[in-house]
C-alpha positions in Angstrom: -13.1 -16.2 17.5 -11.3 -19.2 18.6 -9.2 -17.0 21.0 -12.6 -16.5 23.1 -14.0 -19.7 24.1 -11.9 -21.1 27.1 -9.3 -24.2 26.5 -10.9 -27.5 28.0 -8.3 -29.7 27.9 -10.0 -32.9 28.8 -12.0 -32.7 25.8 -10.1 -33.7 23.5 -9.1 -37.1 25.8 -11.0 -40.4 25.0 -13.8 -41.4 27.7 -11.8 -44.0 29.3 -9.5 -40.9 30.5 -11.8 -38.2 32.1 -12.1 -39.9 35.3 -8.5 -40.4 36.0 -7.5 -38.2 38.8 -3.6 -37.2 36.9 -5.4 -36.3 33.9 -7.4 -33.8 36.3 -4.6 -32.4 37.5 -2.5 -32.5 33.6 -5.7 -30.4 32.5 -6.2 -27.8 35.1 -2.3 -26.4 34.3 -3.0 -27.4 30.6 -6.1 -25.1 30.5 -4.7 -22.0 32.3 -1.7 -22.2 30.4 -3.8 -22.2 27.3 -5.9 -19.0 28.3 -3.2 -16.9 28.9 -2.0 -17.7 25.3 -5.2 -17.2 23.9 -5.1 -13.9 25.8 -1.8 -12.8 24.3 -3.0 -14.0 20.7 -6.1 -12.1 21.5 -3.7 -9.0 22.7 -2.2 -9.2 19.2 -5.0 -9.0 17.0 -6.9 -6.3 18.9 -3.3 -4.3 18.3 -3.8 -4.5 15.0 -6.0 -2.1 15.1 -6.3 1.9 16.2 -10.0 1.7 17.3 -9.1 -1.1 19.9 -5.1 -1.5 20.4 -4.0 -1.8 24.1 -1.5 0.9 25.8 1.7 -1.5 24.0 0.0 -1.4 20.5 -0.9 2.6 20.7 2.8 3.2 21.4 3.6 0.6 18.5 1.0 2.9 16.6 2.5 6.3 17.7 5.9 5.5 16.6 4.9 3.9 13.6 3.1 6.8 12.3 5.8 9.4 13.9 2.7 10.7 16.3 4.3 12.0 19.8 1.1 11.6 22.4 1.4 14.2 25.3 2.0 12.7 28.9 -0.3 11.6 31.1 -2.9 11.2 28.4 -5.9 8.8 28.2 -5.6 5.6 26.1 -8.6 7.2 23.9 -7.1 10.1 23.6 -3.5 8.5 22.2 -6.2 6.6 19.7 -7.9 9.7 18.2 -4.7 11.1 17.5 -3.8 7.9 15.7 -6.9 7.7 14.0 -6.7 11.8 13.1 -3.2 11.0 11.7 -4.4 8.3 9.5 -7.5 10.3 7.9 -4.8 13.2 7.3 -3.2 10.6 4.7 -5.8 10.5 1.8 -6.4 7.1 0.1 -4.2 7.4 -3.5 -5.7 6.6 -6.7 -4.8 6.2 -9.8 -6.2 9.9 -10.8 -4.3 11.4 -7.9 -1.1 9.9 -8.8 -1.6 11.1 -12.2 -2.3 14.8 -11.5 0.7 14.7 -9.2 3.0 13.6 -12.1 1.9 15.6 -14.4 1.9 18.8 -12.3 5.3 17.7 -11.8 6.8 17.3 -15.2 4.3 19.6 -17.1 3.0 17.6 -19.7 0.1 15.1 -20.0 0.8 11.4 -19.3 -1.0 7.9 -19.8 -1.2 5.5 -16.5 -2.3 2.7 -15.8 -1.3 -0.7 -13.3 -1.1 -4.2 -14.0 0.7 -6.8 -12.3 1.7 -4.4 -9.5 3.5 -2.5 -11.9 2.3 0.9 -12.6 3.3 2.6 -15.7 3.8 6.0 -16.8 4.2 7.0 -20.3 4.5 10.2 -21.6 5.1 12.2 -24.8 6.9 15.7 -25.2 9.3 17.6 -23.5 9.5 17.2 -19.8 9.9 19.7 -17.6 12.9 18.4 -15.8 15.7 16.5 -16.8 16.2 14.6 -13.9 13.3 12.5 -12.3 14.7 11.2 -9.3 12.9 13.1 -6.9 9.9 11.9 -8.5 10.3 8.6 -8.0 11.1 9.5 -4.4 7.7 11.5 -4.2 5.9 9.0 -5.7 7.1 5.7 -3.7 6.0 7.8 -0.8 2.6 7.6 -2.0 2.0 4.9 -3.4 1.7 1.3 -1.4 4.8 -0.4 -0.7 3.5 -3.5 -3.1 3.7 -1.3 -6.4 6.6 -0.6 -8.7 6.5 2.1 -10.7 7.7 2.6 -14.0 7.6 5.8 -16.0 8.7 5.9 -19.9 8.9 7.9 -22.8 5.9 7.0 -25.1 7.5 6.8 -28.6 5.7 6.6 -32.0 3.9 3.0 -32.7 3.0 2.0 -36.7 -0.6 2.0 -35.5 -0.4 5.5 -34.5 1.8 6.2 -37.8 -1.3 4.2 -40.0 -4.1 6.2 -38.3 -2.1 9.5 -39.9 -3.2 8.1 -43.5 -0.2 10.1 -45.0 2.1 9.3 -48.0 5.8 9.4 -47.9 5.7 12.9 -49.6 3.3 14.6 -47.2 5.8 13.0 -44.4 9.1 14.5 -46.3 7.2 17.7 -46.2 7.1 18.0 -42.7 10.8 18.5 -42.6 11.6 16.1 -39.8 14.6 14.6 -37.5 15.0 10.7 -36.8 14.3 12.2 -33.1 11.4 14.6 -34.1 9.7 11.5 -36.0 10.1 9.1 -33.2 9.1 11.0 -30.5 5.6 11.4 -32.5 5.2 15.3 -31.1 4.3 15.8 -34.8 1.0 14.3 -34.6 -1.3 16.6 -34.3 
């Protein structure tokens, strides 16, 4: 990276200018000055990681991840507990997500993301009224980028078409404005 190769200042001067006993002088501080910033940018981006922060960026790491190291411990051994923390937080899919929700509201339920959206749609009586703490469950899981959306999936025409039935058969069925739009009915 650019961060490795050392600063030499007096490159970047025309020819008539490397000779010039000031510019010697401007280009030693210039250089050193430029090394230690390259260091610290250096610093940073090796923080960015578990496998090879420094002492600052595991204690950055720790409290990020709420890990408490015990004193007097090796650098390594701060790391493998940051890096045992991190595999104990399993990678969320879509399928995950989706048991969780339904294991939550007892029913079934369609999901699927676009435009960092993801939507939840679901038909039937939940199992709770309320589904706050569901939200709050799931916004713990899922990446900060998502929204999440979750909806009552009511009858469509298409779905009412695909029935093939007449008005009669319908009427026979006995049902509510609710109990029709809701689509429970279809079998």
């Amino acid at each position: 990276m650019f961060y490795d190769n050392k600063a030499d200042y007096k490159s970047y001067l025309i020819d008539k200018l490397q000779d010039v006993v000031e510019i010697d002088a401007i280009a030693t501080a210039v250089n050193i000055q430029i090394d230690k910033l390259q260091d610290v940018v250096k610093q940073i981006v090796l923080n960015k990681s578990v496998f090879t922060c420094d002492e600052s960026g595991a204690q950055r790491w720790e409290r990020l991840l709420g890990v408490s190291s015990p004193l007097n411990s090796t650098l390594q051994a701060r790391r493998d507990a940051l890096k045992a923390k991190l595999m104990t937080k399993p990678p969320i899919n879509l399928r995950t997500l989706q048991a969780v929700i339904e294991a939550y509201m007892g029913l079934s339920v369609d999901i699927s993301v676009q435009d960092f959206i993801i939507t939840v749609k679901y038909r039937g009586e939940s199992r709770i009224a309320d589904i706050a703490p569901l939200y709050a469950t799931a916004y713990e899981m899922i990446p900060a980028n998502l929204l999440m959306d979750i909806a009552y999936l009511y009858l469509t025409w298409d779905e009412l078409d695909a029935q093939a039935i007449t008005f009669d058969q319908l009427d026979a069925k006995d049902l509510t404005m609710t109990e029709f739009e809701r689509g429970e009915w279809i079998a």
